[in-house]
N, C-alpha and C positions, 0 to 999 in steps of 0.2 A: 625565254622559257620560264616558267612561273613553279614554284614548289612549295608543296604544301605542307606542312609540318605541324603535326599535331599530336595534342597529350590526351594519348586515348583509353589512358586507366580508368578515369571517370568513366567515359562509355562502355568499358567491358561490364562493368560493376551496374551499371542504370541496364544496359541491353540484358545480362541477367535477369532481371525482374518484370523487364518490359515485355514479354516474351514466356510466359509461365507454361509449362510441360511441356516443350518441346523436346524431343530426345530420338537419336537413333534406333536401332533395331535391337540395340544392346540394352537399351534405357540408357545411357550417357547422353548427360544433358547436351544439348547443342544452340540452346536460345542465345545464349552470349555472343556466340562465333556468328552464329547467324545474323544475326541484328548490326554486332561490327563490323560486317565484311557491308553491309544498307548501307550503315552510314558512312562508310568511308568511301565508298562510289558514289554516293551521294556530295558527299564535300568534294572529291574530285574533279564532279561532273558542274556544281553549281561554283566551284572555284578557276573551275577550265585548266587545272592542273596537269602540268605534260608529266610530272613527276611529286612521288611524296614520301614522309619520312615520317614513321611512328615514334616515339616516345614515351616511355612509362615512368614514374613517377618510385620507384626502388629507392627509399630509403628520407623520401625529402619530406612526407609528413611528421617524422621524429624533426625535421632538421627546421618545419616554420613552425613548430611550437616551441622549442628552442627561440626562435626569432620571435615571434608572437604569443605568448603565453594561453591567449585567449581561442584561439586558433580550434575551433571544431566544440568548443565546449559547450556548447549548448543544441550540440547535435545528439541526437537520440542512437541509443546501440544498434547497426544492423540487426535487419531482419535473420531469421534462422533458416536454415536451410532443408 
C-alpha cells in the first residue's frame, strides 16, 4: 500500500492567491479550500495513493531560522489581503 504524506501549508498559502475572488454566497473566501482539495487529488491520483496524511508546518519557521539564520530573508513581505 503506498502513502502519501505531505506538507501542505505552503499550498494552502500559494492556492490562496492562485484562485483570486472566489467566495461563497456569504462572500467567505473559498479559493484556498478549493484549489487544496485539486491538488491534493491530484497528488493522490498521480502518486496512486491508497492512503495520505497532511501536515502543516505550526511553529517550525521560528525553529530553521533558529537553525539557519538566513532562512527567508531575502523574501519580500506577503501580499495584503
Amino acid at each position: 500500500m503506498k502513502l502519501l504524506f505531505n506538507r501542505r501549508h505552503y499550498y494552502v498559502y500559494r492556492s490562496f492567491f492562485a484562485i483570486p475572488n472566489l467566495s461563497n454566497s456569504r462572500g467567505e473566501p473559498t479559493n484556498a479550500i478549493f484549489r487544496f482539495h485539486q491538488n491534493a487529488a491530484a497528488d493522490a491520483e498521480t502518486f496512486a495513493a491508497a492512503a495520505g496524511a497532511v501536515f502543516w508546518d505550526e511553529g517550525l519557521p521560528q525553529r530553521r531560522v533558529e537553525l539557519q539564520p538566513a532562512y527567508k530573508e531575502t523574501r519580500k513581505e506577503m501580499p495584503g489581503q
